[in-house]
C-alpha positions in Angstrom: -10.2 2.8 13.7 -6.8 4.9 13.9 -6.5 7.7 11.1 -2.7 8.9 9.9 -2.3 12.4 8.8 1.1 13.3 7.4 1.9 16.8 6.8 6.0 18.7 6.8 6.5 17.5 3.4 7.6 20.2 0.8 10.3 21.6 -1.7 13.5 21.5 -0.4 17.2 22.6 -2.0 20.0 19.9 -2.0 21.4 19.0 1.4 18.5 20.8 3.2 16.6 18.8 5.6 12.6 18.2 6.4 10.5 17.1 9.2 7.8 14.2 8.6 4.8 14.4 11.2 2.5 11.8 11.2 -0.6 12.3 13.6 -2.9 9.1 15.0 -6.2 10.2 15.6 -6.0 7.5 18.5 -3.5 6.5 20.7 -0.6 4.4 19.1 1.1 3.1 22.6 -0.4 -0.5 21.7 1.3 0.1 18.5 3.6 -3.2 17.6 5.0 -1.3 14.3 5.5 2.2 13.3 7.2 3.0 9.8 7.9 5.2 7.0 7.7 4.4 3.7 8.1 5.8 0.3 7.1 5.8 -3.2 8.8 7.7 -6.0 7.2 7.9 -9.9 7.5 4.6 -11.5 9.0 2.8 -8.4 7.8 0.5 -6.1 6.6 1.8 -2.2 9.6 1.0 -0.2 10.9 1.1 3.4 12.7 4.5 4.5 12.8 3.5 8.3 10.6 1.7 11.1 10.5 1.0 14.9 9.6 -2.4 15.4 7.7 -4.1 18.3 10.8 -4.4 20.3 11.9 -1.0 20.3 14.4 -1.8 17.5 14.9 1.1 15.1 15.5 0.2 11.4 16.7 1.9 8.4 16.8 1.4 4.5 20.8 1.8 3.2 20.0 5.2 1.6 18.4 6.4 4.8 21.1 5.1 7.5 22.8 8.0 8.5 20.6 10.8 7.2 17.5 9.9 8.9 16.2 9.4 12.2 12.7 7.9 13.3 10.8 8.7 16.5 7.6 8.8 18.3 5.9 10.9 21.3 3.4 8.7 22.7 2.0 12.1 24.4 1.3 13.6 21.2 0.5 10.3 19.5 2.7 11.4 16.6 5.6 9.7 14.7 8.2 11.8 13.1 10.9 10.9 10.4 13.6 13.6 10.3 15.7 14.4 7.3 18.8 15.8 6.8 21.1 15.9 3.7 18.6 15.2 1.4 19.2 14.3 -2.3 17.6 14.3 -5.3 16.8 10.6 -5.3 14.9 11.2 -1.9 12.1 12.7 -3.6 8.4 10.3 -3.5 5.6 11.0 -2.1 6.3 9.8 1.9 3.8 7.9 4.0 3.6 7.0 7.7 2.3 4.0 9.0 1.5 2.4 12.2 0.4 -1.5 13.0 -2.0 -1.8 16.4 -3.0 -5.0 18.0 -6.5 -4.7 20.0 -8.2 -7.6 21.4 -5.9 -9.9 20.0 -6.8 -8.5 16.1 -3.8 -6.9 13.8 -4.6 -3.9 12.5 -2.0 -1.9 9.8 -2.9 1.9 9.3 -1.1 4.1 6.9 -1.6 7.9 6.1 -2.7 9.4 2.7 0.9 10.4 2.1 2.8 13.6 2.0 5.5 14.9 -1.0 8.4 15.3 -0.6 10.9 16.9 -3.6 14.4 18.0 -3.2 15.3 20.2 -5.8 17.1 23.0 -6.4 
C-alpha cells in the first residue's frame, strides 16, 4: 500500500507560479506511471501532465509550456511546477502514481491539494 500526500498548493496572483509535491510513503522506482491531474468546480478530473513507463513526459495543451513534471526517486516525491499561471488553472490538483508488484497493477492517487490563481 503506497500513500500520496500532496501539499505546495495555495493562492497565487496572475502569472505567479507554484510547486506541487507529492510524497509516496513507499518507494515509487517500480512505478510504471506517475501523473498530475486536476479537477475544477463543475468539470470533469483531467490530465495536467504524466511520465509514462518509458520515461516519456506528457502534457495537456493548456499545460505545454508552463509546466514541467519530475520525480526524485531519493526522496520518493513527484513534483509538477507551475509557472505563468491563469485563472483557468485553478482545481483542486492531485498526484498519482501506478506500481506494478508481483506482477499486480496497482493506481494510487493523493487526497488532492488547491490550487487558485487569483488576484
Amino acid at each position: 500500500q503506497v500513500q500520496l500526500v500532496e501539499s505546495g498548493g495555495g493562492l497565487v496572483q496572475p502569472g505567479g507560479s507554484l510547486r506541487l509535491s507529492c510524497l509516496a510513503s513507499g518507494s515509487i522506482f517500480r512505478a510504471n506511471y506517475m501523473g498530475w491531474y486536476r479537477q475544477a468546480p463543475g468539470k470533469q478530473r483531467e490530465l495536467v501532465a504524466e511520465i509514462t513507463s518509458g520515461g516519456r513526459l506528457n502534457y495537456a495543451d493548456s499545460a505545454e509550456g508552463r509546466f514541467t513534471i519530475s520525480r526524485d526517486y531519493a526522496k520518493n516525491t513527484v513534483y509538477l511546477q507551475m509557472n505563468s499561471l491563469k485563472p483557468e488553472d485553478t482545481a483542486v490538483y492531485y498526484c498519482t502514481v501506478q506500481i506494478v508488484k508481483t506482477g499486480v497493477t496497482t493506481r494510487y492517487w493523493g487526497q488532492g491539494t488547491q490550487v487558485t490563481v487569483s488576484s
